[in-house]
C-alpha positions in Angstrom: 18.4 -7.4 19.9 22.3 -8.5 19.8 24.2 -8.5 22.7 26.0 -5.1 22.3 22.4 -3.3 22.5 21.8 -4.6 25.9 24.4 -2.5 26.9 22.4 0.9 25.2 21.7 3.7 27.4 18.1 2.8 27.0 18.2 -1.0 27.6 20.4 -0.3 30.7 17.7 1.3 31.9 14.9 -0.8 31.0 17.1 -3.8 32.7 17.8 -1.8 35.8 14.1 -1.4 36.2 13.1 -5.0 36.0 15.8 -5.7 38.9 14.7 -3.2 41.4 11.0 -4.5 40.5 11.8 -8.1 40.8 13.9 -7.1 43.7 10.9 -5.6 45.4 8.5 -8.6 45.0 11.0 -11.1 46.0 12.5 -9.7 49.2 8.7 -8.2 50.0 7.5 -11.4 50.1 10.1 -13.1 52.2 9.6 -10.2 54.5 6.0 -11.1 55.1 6.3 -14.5 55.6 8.8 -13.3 58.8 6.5 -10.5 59.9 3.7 -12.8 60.2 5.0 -15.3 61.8 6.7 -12.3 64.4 2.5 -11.2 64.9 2.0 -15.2 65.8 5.1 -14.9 68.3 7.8 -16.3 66.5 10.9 -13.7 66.8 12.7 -16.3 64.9 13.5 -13.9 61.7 13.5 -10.9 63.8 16.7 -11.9 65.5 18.6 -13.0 62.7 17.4 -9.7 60.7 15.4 -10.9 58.5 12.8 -8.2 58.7 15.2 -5.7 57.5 14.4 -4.1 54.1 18.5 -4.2 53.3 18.2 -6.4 50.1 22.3 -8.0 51.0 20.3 -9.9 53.9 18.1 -11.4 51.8 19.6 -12.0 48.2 20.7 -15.7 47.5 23.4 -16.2 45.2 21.8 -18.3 42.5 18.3 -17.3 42.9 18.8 -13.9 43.3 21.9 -12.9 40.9 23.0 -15.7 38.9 19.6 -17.2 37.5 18.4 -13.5 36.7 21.9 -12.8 34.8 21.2 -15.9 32.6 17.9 -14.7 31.9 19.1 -10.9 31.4 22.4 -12.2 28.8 19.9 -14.7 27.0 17.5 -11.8 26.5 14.9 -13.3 28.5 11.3 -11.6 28.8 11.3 -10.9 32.4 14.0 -12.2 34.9 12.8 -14.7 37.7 14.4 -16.1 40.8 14.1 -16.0 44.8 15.0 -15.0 47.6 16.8 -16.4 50.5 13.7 -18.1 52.8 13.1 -16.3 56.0 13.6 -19.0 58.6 10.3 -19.5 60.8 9.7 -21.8 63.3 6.2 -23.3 62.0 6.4 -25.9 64.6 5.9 -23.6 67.4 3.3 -21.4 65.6 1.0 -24.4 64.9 1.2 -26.1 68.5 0.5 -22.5 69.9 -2.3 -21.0 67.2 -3.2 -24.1 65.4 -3.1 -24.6 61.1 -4.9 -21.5 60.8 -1.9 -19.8 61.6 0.4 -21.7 59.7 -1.9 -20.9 56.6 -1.5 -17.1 57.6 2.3 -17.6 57.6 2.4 -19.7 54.5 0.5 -17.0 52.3 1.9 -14.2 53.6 4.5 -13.5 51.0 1.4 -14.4 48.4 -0.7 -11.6 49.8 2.0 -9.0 49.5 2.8 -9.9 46.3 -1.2 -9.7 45.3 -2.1 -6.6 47.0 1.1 -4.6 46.3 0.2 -5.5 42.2 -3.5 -4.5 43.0 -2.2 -0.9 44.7 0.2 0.1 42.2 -2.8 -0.5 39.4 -4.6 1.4 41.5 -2.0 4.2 41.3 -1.3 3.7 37.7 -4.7 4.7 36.2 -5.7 6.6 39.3 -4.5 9.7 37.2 -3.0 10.9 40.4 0.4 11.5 38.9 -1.0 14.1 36.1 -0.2 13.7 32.7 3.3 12.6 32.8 5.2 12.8 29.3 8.6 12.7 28.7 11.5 9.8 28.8 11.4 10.2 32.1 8.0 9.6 32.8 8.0 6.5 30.5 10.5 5.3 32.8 8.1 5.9 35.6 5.5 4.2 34.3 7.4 1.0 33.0 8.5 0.9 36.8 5.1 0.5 38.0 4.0 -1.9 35.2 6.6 -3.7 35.9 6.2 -3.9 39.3 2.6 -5.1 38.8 3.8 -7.9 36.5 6.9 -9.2 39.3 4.8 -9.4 42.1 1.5 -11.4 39.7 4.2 -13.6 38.7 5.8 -14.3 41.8 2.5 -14.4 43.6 0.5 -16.4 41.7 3.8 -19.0 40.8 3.9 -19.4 44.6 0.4 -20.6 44.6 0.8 -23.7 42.9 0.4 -26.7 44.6 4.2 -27.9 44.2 6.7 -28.3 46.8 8.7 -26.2 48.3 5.8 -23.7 46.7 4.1 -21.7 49.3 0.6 -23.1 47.6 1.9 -26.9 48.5 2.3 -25.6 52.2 -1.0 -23.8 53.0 -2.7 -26.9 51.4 -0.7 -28.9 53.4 -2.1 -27.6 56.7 -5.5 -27.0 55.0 -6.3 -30.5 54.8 -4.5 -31.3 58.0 -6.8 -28.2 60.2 -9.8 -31.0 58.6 -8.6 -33.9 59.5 -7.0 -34.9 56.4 -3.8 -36.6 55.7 -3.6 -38.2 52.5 -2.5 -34.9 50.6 0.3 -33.9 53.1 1.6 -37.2 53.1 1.9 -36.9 49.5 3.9 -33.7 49.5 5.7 -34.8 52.0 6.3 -37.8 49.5 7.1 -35.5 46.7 9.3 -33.0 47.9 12.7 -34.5 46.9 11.5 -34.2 43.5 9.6 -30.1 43.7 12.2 -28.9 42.0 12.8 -31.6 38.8 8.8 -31.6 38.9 8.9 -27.6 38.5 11.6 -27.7 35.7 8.8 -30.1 33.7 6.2 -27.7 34.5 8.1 -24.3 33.1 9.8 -26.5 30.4 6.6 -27.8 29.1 3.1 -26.8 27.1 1.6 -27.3 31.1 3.0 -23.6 32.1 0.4 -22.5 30.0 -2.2 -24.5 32.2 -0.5 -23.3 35.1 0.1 -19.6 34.1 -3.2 -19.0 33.0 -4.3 -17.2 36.0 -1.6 -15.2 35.8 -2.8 -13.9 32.0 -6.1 -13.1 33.5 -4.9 -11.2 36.3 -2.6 -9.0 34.6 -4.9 -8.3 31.9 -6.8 -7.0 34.4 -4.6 -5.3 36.4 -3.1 -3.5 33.1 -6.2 -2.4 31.5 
């Protein structure tokens, strides 16, 4: 594809579907991580309205538009990014409810992601929507696939054990609930670098390691 056909009726479509897909499983699991920390007392994202479903209160510049325009103009696969964090005072939900909460909190936005993907399977070969035909239903159903393949992605990316990755947190306080400290420490150690050490990961044959999950999930999920 050349860059005039991205801008085909067709592909304009098929790119405005990815967005409001990706849009769904970023801000959804933002959203989460704020509403659980709300159910643990923690009205911290509630006042600045970060429990709102209004994507302008949660979209970050680079993570949100600017990374996802690179990967749209360079004709990337899927787009990727984030949104911005919901802020959430974890120090005030583990001295009240212990790390069990603070595991809660940290893979909130994780469940979302994973049981939104399973539902829409779950409507997709339900056959609850008839036998839809059409350009229109094609559309339809590359919305839901695709919503199943943002919220995998994002889900099972925010699993990995990397800071600032959800996966390094709930690990974190994990080990912590059991007495151990070694392993926060060394995220704690490692957290300057999250970032350079998550460009290595996506940049080398290692995503494959890491992603792998993510293969066998949505080949479930899709079949």
């Amino acid at each position: 594809m050349n860059f005039s056909e991205l801008f085909l009726p067709e592909n304009i479509i098929k790119t405005l579907i990815m967005i409001v897909a990706f849009l769904i499983a970023i801000i959804g699991h933002e959203i989460m991580h704020g509403y659980v920390a709300f159910r643990y007392g923690d009205d911290t994202a509630k006042k600045m309205g970060r429990l709102s479903i209004n994507p302008i209160k949660h979209i970050d510049p680079i993570g949100s538009i600017l990374l996802p325009l690179i990967l749209f103009f360079f004709q990337a696969p899927f787009l990727f990014g984030w949104a911005k964090p919901v802020p959430v005072n974890m120090d005030f939900i583990i001295r009240k409810w212990g790390y069990g909460a603070g595991v809660a909190v940290s893979l909130a936005g994780v469940a979302y992601n994973l049981i939104f993907a399973l539902i829409v399977s779950v409507l997709l070969f339900s056959g609850l929507f008839g036998d839809i035909s059409g350009e229109w239903g094609a559309v339809f159903i590359g919305f839901l696939v695709q919503l199943i393949v943002y919220n995998v992605v994002l889900g099972i990316f925010n699993l990995w054990p990397i800071p600032p990755l959800d996966g390094s947190q709930a690990l974190s306080f994990i080990c912590l609930k059991f007495g151990i400290e070694v392993v926060p420490r060394f995220f704690y150690q490692i957290a300057p670098y999250g970032m350079i050490i998550l460009l290595v990961v996506l940049a080398t044959p290692l995503s494959q390691v890491f992603f792998y999950p993510t293969q066998l999930l949505l080949r479930f999920l899709l079949t």
